[in-house]
C-alpha positions in Angstrom: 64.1 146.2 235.9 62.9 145.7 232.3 64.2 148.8 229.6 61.9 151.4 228.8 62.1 149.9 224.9 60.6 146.9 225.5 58.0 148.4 227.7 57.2 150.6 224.3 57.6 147.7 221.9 55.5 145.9 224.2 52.7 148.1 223.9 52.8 148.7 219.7 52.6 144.8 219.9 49.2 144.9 222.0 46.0 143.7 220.3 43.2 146.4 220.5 40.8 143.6 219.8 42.0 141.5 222.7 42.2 143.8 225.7 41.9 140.5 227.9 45.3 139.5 226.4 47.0 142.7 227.9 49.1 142.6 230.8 48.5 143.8 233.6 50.7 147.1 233.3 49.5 147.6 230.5 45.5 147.3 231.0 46.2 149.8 234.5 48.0 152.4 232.6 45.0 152.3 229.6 42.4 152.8 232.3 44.4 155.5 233.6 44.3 157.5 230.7 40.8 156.9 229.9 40.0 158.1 233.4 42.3 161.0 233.1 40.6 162.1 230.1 37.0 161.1 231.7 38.3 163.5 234.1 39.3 166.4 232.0 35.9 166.4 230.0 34.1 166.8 233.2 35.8 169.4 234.5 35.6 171.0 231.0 31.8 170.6 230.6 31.0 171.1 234.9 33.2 172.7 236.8 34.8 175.6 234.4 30.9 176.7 234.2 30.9 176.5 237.9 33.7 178.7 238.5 32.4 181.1 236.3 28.7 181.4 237.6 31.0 181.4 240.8 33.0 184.5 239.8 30.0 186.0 238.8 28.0 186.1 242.0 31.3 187.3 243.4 31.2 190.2 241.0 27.6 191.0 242.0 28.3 190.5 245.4 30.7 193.2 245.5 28.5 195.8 243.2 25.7 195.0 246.0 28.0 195.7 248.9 28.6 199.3 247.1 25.2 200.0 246.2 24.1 199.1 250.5 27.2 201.4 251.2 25.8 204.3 248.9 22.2 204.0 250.1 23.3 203.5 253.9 25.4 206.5 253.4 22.2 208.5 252.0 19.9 207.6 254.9 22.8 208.5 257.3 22.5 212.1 255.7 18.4 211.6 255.3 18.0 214.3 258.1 20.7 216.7 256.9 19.3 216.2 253.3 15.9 217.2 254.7 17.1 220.4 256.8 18.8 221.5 253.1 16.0 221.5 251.9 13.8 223.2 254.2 15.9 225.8 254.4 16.4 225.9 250.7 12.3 226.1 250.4 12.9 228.7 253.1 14.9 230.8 250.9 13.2 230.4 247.8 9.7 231.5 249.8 11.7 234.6 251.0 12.7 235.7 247.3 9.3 235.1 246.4 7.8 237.5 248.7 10.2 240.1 247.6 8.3 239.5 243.8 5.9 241.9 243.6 2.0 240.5 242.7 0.7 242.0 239.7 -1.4 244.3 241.7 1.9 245.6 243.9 3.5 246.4 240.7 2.3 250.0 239.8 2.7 250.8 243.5 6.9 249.6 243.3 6.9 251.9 240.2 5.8 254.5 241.9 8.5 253.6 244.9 10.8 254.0 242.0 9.7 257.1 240.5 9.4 258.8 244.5 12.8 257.8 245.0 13.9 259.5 242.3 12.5 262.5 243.4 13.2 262.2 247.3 17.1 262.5 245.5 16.4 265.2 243.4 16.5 264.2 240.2 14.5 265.4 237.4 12.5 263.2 235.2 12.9 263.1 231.5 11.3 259.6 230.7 10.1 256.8 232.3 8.4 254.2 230.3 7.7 250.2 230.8 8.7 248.1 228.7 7.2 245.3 227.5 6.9 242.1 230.0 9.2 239.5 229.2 8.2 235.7 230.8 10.2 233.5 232.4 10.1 229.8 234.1 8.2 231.1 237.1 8.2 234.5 236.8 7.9 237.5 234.4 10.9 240.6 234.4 9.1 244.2 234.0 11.6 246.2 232.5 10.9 250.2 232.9 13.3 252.7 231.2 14.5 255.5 233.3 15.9 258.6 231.8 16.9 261.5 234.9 19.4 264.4 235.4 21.0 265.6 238.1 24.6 265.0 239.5 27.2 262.1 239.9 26.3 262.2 244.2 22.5 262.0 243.5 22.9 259.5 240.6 24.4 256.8 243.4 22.2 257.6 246.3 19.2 256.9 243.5 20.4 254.0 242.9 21.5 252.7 246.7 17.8 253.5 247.9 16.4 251.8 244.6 18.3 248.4 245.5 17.3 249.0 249.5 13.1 248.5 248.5 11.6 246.2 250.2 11.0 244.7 246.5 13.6 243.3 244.2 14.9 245.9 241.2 17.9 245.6 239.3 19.6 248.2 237.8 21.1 247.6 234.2 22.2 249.8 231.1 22.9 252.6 232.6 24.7 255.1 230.8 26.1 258.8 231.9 26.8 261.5 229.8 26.6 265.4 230.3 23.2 267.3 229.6 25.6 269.7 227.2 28.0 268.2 225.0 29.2 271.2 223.7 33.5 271.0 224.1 33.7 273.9 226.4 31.5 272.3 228.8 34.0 270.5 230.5 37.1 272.0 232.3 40.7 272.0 232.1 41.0 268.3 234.0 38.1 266.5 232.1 35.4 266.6 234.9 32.6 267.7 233.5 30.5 270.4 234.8 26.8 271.1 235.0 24.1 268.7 235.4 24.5 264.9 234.2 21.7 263.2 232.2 21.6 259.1 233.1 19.5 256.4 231.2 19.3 253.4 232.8 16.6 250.1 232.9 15.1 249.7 235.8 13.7 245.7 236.3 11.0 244.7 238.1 9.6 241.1 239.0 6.8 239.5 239.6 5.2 235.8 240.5 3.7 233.6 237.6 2.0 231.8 239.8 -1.0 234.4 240.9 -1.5 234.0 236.7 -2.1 230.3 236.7 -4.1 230.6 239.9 -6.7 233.2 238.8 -7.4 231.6 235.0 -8.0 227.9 236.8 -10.6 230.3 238.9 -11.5 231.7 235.9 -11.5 228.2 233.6 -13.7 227.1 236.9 -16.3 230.1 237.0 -17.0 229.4 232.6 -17.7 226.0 233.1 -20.1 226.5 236.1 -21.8 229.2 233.4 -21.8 226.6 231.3 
């Protein structure tokens, strides 16, 4: 077996110009190399891009698989979804029947005021306030000035929230009808009647509003 030197010297002495002068070790180990490298370039300029587009569909495979996952989930719970919100709409039409229409509204005030008196409470100011508007609906503040005592004060206010109609009861405030200091006794209860101011809030529908001025819009232009 020849050395590994003169296999080395042997190929510095080749003649690039004479490849058909080359032996035969020599002219299989050059085209192995120039295949090798044929080799690497094509991998370099066809598969790496391959293998890419290849990871890439992969990637989008799996983002498809959770999207079908999510959306089979959602028709799964279609008919539960749908119950929701039927009884959701359910709700939300029972609220708005407890809203007053514009025309109910001076009736519930006088619910209001006849509750008061059915718990014998005297009267010393009841005045609405101005309407204040809201997404769908409109708040009718009315405030509420009454005497009487501590025991009729809460059954007032226990029949007011048991109306058929929604009220809410807000700033109230309680204070004895005499301030004078011997008014009250030795253990700080005070005695006498009680004077309590309080807003009472109504509610009512926005929706009877647009309804009558598209009649109304509709009856102009036929005039027209």
């Amino acid at each position: 077996m020849r050395p590994l030197r003169e296999y080395i010297d042997e190929l510095r002495s080749l003649d690039q110009n004479n490849i058909g002068s080359w032996p035969t070790w020599a002219y299989g180990l050059a085209i192995s190399v120039v295949s090798l490298v044929i080799m690497l370039i094509a991998a370099w300029y066809f598969v790496l891009p391959k293998r890419e587009a290849l990871a890439d569909a992969r990637h989008q495979e799996q983002q498809l698989k959770e999207s079908f996952r999510i959306k089979e989930a959602m028709v799964s719970n279609l008919g539960a979804y749908r119950d929701q919100l039927a009884s959701m709409q359910a709700e939300f039409g029972t609220l708005l029947a407890q809203l007053p229409s514009k025309t109910e509204v001076p009736s519930l005030l006088r619910d209001i005021s006849q509750t008061r008196s059915a718990n014998g409470l005297d009267e010393e100011l009841f005045k609405p306030a101005p309407e204040q508007t809201k997404d769908f609906y409109a708040v009718l503040p009315n405030d509420l000035i009454v005497t009487g005592d501590f025991h009729h004060f809460a059954t007032f206010v226990s029949d007011v929230a048991a109306l058929p109609r929604i009220v809410t009861i807000s700033n109230v405030h309680i204070e004895p009808v005499n301030k004078s200091r011997g008014s009250g006794s030795s253990s700080g209860q005070a005695k006498g009647p009680l004077r309590m101011s309080l807003t009472a809030s109504t509610y009512r529908y926005l929706g009877e509003d647009s309804g009558s001025d598209h009649k109304t819009s509709s009856k102009g232009k036929g005039k027209s």
